[in-house]
C-alpha positions in Angstrom: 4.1 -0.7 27.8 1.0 -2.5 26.2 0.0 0.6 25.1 2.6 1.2 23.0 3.0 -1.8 21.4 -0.4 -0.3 19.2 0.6 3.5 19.6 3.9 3.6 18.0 3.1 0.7 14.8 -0.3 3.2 14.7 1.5 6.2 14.7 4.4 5.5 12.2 1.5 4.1 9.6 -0.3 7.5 10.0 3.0 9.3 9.5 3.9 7.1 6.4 0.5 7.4 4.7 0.8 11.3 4.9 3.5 10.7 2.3 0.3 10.8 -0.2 0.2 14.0 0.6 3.5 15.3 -0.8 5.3 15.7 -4.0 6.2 12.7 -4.8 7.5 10.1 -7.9 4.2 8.8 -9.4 3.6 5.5 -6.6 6.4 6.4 -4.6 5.2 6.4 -1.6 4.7 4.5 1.7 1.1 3.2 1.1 2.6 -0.5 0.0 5.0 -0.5 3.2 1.5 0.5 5.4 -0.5 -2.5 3.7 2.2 -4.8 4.3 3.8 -3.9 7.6 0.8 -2.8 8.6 -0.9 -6.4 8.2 2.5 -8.0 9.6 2.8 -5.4 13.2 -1.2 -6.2 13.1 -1.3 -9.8 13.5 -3.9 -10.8 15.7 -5.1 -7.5 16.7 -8.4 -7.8 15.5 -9.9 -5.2 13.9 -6.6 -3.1 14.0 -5.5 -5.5 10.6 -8.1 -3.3 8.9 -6.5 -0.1 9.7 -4.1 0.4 7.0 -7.2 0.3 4.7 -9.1 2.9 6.5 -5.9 5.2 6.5 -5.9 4.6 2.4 -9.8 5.4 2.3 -9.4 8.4 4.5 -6.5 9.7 2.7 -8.4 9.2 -0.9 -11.4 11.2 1.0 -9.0 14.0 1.7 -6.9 13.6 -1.7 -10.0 13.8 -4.0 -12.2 16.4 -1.8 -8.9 19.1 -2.0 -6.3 18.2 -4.3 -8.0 16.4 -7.1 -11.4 18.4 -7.2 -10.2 20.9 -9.8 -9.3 17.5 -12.3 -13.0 17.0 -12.1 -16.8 18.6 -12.4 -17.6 16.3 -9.8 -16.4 15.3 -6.3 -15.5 11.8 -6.2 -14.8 9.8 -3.2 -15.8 6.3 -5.4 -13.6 6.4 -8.4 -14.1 3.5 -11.1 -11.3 0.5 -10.3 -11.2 1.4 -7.1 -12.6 -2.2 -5.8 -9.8 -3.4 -7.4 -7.7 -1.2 -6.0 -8.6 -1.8 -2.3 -8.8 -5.5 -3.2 -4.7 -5.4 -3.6 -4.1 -3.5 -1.0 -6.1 -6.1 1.4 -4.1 -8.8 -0.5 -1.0 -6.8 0.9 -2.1 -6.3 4.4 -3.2 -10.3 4.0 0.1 -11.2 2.6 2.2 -9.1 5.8 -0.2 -10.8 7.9 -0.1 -14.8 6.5 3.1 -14.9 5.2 5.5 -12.8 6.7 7.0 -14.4 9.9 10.0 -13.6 10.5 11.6 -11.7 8.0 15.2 -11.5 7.4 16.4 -7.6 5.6 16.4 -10.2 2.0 13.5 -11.9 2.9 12.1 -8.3 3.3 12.9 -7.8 -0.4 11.0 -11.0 -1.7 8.1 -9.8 0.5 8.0 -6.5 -0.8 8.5 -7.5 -4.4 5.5 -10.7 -4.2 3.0 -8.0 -2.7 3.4 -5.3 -5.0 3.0 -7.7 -7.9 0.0 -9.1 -6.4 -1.3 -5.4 -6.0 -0.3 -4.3 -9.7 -1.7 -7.6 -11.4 -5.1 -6.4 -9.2 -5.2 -2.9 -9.6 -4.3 -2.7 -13.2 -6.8 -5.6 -14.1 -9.3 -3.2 -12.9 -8.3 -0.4 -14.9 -8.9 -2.6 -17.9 -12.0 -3.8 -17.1 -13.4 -0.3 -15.7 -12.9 1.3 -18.5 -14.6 0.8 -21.6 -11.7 3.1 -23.8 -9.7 0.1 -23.3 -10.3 -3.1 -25.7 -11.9 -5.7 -23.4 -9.4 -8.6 -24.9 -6.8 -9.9 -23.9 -4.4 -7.2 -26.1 -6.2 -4.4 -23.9 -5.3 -6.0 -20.7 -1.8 -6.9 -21.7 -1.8 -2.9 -22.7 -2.7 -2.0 -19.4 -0.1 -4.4 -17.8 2.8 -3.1 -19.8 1.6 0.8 -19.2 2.1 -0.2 -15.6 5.3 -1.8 -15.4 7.0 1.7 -14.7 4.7 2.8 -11.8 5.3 -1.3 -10.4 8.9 -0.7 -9.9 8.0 3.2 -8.3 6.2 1.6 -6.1 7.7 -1.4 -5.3 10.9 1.7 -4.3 8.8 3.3 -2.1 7.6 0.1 -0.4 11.2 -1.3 -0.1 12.6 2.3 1.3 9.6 3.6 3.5 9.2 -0.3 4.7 12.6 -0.1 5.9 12.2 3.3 8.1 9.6 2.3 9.5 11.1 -0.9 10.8 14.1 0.9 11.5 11.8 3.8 13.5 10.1 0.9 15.2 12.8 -0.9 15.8 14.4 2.2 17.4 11.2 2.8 19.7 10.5 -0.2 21.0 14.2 -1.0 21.2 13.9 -4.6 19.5 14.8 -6.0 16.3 11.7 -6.5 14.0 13.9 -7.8 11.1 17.1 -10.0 11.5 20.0 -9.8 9.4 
């Protein structure tokens, strides 16, 4: 039974991060749910809080080696941003892991909503300062914020509906409720 108290959280976060891999909405998919649950089912597993990260960087390996090669000369596994980009989804897997406790299915919602914000202010701040098209003021980042409101709300979707699977999937396997009504 230990063991599966890592192989099934493990497994359904591998499942959920192929959803990169699919057509999909522009930020619909389940890489928000995986930083968050994944740094909430992770809790005090030591290095194991670090895995939804390494799923992320092994799926960017794969999506820009295969899918996003012909976009580009080059091969790129670095892309520019992406510390910022990583940095909110480690403030994700930080916020599952500090702050989620005992979530009720609303509570769920506030969760799911604070994280993606926290990951959109992040990421987008680094598309503004990474690139040098973009007027380095204050009117340039505020651009960059309001081109990104549509692709917050697609992936705040995806977080809120694959989050919930998974808990329901995990919920089913280990026959316990993760999240309280």
């Amino acid at each position: 039974m230990r063991m599966t108290k890592y192989i099934i959280p493990i497994g359904l976060m591998v499942l959920a991060i192929s959803t990169r891999f699919i057509p999909h909405i522009p930020n619909f998919t389940a890489v928000g749910s995986v930083a968050l649950l994944g740094g909430f089912w992770m809790r005090g597993k030591g290095f194991f809080i670090l895995l939804p990260l390494l799923l992320l960087f092994l799926s960017d390996i794969a999506l820009n080696t295969f899918f996003y090669q012909s976009y580009s000369d080059i091969s790129t596994i670095l892309y520019p941003g992406m510390g910022f980009v990583y940095a909110g989804h480690l403030a994700m897997i930080a916020w599952g892991n500090y702050l989620v406790k005992n979530p009720t299915k609303l509570a769920w919602l506030g969760h799911a909503a604070g994280a993606n914000l926290v990951f959109f202010l992040l990421s987008n701040f680094g598309v503004w300062y990474s690139n040098p098209l973009i007027p380095q003021n204050i009117l340039g980042l505020f651009t960059v914020y309001a081109a990104g409101v549509p692709f917050y709300f697609s992936m705040l979707l995806g977080t809120v509906v694959y989050g919930a699977i998974m808990v329901l999937a995990l919920s089913k396997a280990m026959n316990s409720a993760l999240v309280k009504n």
